[in-house]
N, C-alpha and C positions, 0 to 999 in steps of 0.2 A: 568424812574426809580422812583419807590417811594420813593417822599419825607421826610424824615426823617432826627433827626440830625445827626443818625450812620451809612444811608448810606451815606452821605454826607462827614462824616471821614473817611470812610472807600475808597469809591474814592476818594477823596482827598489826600490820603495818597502816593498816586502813584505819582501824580502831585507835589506835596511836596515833596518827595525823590528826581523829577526831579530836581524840583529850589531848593534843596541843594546839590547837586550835583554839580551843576553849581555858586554854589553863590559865590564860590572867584575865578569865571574869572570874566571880564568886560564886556566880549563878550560869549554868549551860548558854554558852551562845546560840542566839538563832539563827545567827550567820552558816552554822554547821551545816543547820537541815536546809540552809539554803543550797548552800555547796554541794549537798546529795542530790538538790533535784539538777542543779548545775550541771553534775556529772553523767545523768541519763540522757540529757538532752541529744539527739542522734546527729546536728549538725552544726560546726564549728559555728558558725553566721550565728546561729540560735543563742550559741554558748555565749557569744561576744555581747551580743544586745541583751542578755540576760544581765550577767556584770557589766554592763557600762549603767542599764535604769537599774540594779540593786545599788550604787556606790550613790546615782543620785539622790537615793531615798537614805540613806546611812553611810555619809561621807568618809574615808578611809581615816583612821585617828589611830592615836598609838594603842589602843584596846585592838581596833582590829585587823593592825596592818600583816599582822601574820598571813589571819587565815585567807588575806586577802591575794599575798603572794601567794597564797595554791592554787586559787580563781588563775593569775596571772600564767601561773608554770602551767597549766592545763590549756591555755589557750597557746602560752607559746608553742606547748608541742603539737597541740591538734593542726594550728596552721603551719605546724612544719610538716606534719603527714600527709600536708592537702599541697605539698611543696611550694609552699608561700613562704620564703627566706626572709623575705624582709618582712611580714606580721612577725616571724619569730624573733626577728634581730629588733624588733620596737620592743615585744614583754619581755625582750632579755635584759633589757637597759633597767631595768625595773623588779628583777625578779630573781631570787634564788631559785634552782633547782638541785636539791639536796636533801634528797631521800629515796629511798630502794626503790619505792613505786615511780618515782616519776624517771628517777637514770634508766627503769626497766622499760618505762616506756621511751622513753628517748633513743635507747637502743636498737628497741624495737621497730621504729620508724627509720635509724641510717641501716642499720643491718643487711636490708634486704639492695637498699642504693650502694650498698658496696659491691656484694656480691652481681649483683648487672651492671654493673659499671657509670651506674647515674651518678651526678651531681656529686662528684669525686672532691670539689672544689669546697662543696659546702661540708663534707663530712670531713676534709681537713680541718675546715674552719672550726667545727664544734669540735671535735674531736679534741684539738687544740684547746678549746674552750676549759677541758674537765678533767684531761688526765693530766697537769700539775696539780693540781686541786686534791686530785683523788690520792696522789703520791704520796705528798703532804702530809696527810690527814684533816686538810680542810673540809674537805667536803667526805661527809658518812655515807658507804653504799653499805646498809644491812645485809644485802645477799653476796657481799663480795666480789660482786659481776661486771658491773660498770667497767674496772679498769679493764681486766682482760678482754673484754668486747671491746673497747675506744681501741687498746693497742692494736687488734688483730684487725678492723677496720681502716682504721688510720693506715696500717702498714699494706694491707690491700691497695689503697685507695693512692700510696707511692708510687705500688710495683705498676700501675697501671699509667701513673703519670711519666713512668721511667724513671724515680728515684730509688734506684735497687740499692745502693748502699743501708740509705733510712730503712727500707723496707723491710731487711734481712734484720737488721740492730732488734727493729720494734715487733717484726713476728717472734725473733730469740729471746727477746724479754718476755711476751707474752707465754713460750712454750713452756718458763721458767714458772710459770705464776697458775696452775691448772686449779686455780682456790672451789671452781663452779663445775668448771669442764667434766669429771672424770664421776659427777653426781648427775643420775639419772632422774633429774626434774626438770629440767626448758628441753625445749625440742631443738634435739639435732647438736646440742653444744658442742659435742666432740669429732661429731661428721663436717661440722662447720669450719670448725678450728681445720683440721685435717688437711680439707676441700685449698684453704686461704693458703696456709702452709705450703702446700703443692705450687699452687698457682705462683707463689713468688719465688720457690724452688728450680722453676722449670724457668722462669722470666731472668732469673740469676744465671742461667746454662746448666744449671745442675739435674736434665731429665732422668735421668737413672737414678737416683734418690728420691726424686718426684716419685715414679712410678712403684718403686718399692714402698714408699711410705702409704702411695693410694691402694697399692695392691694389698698390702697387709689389713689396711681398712676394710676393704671390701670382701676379705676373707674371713674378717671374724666382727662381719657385718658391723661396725662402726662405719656406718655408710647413709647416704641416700641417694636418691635420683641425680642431685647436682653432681654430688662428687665423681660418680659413675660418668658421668658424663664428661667432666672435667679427666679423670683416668684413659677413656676412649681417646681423649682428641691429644695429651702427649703420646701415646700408648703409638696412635695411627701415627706422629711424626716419627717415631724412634724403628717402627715395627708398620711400614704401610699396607694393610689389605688384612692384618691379623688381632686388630682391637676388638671386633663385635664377639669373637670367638675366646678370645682371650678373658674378655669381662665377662663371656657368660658361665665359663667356668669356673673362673671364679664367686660368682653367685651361685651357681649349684652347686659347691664344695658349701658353702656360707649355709643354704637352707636345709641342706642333708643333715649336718652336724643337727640345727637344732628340731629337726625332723627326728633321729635318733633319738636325740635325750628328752623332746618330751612322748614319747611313747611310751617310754616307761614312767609315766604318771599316769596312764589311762585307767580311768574306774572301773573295774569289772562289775563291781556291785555298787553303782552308784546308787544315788537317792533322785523318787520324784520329785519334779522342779514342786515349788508351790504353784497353784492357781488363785494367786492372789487375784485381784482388781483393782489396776491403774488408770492410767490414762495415755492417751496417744496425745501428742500435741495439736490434734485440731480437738479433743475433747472428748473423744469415744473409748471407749473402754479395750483395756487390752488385760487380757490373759493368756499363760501359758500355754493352757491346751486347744486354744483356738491355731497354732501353729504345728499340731501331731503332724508326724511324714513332711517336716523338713529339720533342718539342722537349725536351729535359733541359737545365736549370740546373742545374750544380754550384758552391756560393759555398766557400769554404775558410774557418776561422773557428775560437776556440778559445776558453775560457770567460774568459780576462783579457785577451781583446780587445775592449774599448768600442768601435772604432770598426765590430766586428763586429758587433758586439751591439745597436748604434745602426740598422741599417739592418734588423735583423730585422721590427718592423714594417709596411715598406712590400714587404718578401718574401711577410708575411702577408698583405696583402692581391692585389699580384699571383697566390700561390697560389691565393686562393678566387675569382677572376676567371675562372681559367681550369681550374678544380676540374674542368669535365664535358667539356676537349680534350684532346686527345694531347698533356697534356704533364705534367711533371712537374720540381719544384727540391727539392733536398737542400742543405742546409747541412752542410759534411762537417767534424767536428771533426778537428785534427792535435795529434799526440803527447803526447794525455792519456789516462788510463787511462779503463776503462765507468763505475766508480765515481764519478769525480769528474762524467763527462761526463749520467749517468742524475741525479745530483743537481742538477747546472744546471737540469734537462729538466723532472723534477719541479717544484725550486724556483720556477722562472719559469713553468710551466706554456707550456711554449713548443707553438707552436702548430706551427710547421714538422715536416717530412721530416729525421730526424737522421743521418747516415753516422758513422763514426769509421775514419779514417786514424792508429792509431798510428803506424805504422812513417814516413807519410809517404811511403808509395810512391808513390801516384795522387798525389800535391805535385808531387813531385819527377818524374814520367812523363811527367805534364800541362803541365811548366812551370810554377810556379805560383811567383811572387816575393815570396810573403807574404801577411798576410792583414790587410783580406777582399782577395780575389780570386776571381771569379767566369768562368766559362766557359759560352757560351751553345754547346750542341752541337746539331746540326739534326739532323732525322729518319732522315737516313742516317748520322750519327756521328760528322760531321765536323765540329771546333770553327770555329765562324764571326766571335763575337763576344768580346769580353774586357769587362771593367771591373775595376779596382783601386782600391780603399780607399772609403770613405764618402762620398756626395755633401751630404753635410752635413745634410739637411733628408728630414724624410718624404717629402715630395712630390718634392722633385727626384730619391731614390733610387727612389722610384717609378714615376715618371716613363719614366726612363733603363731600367730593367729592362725597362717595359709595350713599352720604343721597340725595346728589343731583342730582344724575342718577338716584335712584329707585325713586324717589318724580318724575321726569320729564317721565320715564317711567309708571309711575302711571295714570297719567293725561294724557300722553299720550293714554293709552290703552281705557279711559273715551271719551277722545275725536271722538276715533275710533267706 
């Protein structure tokens, strides 16, 4: 995993749940490893009749009302992901939510209802719920994230009802507060921000500030697909018949730059990749050199790495770019079992090439100093290019990938 101090609180945070959980027996709760199997279960319904017949077997007591509120906060937020308001408004009457993992998922779950304009009513509502709390200092967010996501949601979720005054106060608070944003570990924090920003910019009258602020975005790729999209459609009121031309020049000024600067990274005298022995995620063995005469990406990546996880989308779309040339990217999981790794796959419905490096051989063969880290190997097998950790943004990590396939395919075609 790369080492960092927010991935380190951010796993950490799991194992810390664990030993508070556990910290006023004398002897490990069993209630823990209950709780783990709790948390694999794949469907809310499942989760609920799990905890309602564990509580009949080991009624709630002051030993274990803690670790029973995280049973609780889990259910609240899964039936809120399944948009079931009222399951969550029943385990909210009953349940703290207060700690980085669960505000993270809590987030996770309005985030996406703000930016499409769903259930505007309920994300006031929680919203409302957390950010006195969080101001306070009553309620701990370890990743410092919570607030600035409640404000930038919450103030979306105004500009949309038509309360532009609120809206403008609580994005200007939020723009003050970049504790999370301006660190490249969640996906999109800062294109996200940017995208909201705009949107109640342009809802206030202010579209010439709108567009500078998206157009600078999109120039030095702090960007994604929404925001691009969101820039078109002011772009097309202020300017009719000249957005698609305007945004594309924009993105070609964006992927030149970093087209330029990684060329001059390319390895003249690279090293052979290793021909280790992995596995593919149906179970067949993969090696390097069974891929000579095409271009192979190998990203390294594990399922409680965000900022792996973060960049998978602009993987995805590189993939399907170049879906019909000799080439081919794996994102290879390290030192987790098939189980946990085929439920990720499932769950996210992930669209990528899956590898799984238990052992960490091909990590460790490869060089590899953590994840993500990626390996661009040319058609005769030899690693040419590198990149390490998240480029913050859809765009820019896609960008950076597309610069590092057509750069290796470049050299390649020279070599030939």
């Amino acid at each position: 995993m790369r080492i960092n101090s927010l991935f380190k609180v951010f796993r950490g945070l799991g194992i810390a749940l664990m030993i508070s959980l556990t910290a006023n027996a004398q002897q490990p709760n069993p209630l823990a490893d209950k709780f783990e199997e709790f948390k694999i279960l794949g469907k809310v319904q499942d989760q609920e009749k799990f905890y309602n017949d564990l509580i009949k077997k080991q009624p709630i007591n002051t030993t274990n009302q803690k670790i029973y509120n995280a049973f609780r906060a889990e259910l609240a937020i899964n039936w809120l992901s399944q948009e079931n308001i009222e399951k969550y408004r029943e385990y909210r009457k009953t349940t703290n939510i207060d700690n980085g993992l669960q505000l993270f998922e809590l987030t996770n779950v309005l985030e996406p209802w703000a930016d499409d304009k769903k259930h505007l009513d309920w994300i006031t509502e929680i919203s409302n719920e957390f950010i006195p709390g969080l101001e306070s200092g009553a309620i701990k967010d370890e990743f410092e994230r919570a607030h600035e996501i409640l404000l930038e949601i919450s103030a979306l979720s105004d500009s949309y009802n038509g309360h532009t005054p609120s809206a403008l106060e609580k994005i200007q608070k939020a723009l003050l507060e970049p504790k999370m944003r301006d660190m490249n570990y969640f996906k999109d924090s800062k294109p996200n921000f940017i995208n909201r920003y705009a949107i109640i910019l342009a809802a206030s009258g202010q579209d010439q500030k709108a567009i500078d602020t998206l157009s600078a975005a999109v120039r030095n790729a702090e960007s994604n697909p929404r925001l691009l999209a969101t820039l078109k459609s002011i772009y097309e009121k202020v300017h009719p018949g000249e957005s698609e031309k305007y945004a594309t020049a924009l993105q070609t000024e964006a992927y030149q730059h970093y087209y330029n600067e990684l060329e001059a990274n390319w390895e003249a005298n690279g090293k052979s990749a290793p021909d280790v022995v992995i596995y593919k995620l149906n179970g067949k063995n993969f090696k390097v050199s069974d891929y000579k005469g095409k271009i192979l990406v190998i990203d390294f990546w594990s399922t409680i790495c965000k900022p792996c996880i973060a960049a998978f989308p602009a993987f995805e779309r590189v993939a399907a770019e170049y879906k019909d040339q000799p080439f081919q990217l794996y994102v290879t999981d390290i030192a987790e079992d098939q189980e946990s790794v085929q439920a990720y796959v499932d769950h996210t419905r992930l669209a990528l090439d899956v590898l799984r490096d238990p052992d960490m051989k091909l990590f460790k063969a490869i060089g590899a100093k953590g994840t993500p880290h990626k390996f661009i190997i040319d058609p005769q097998g030899v690693i040419r290019m590198q990149g390490i950790g998240y480029a913050g943004s859809s765009d820019r990590e896609y960008y950076k990938l597309k610069a590092m396939v057509e750069i290796t395919k470049k050299h390649a075609a020279i070599n030939n």
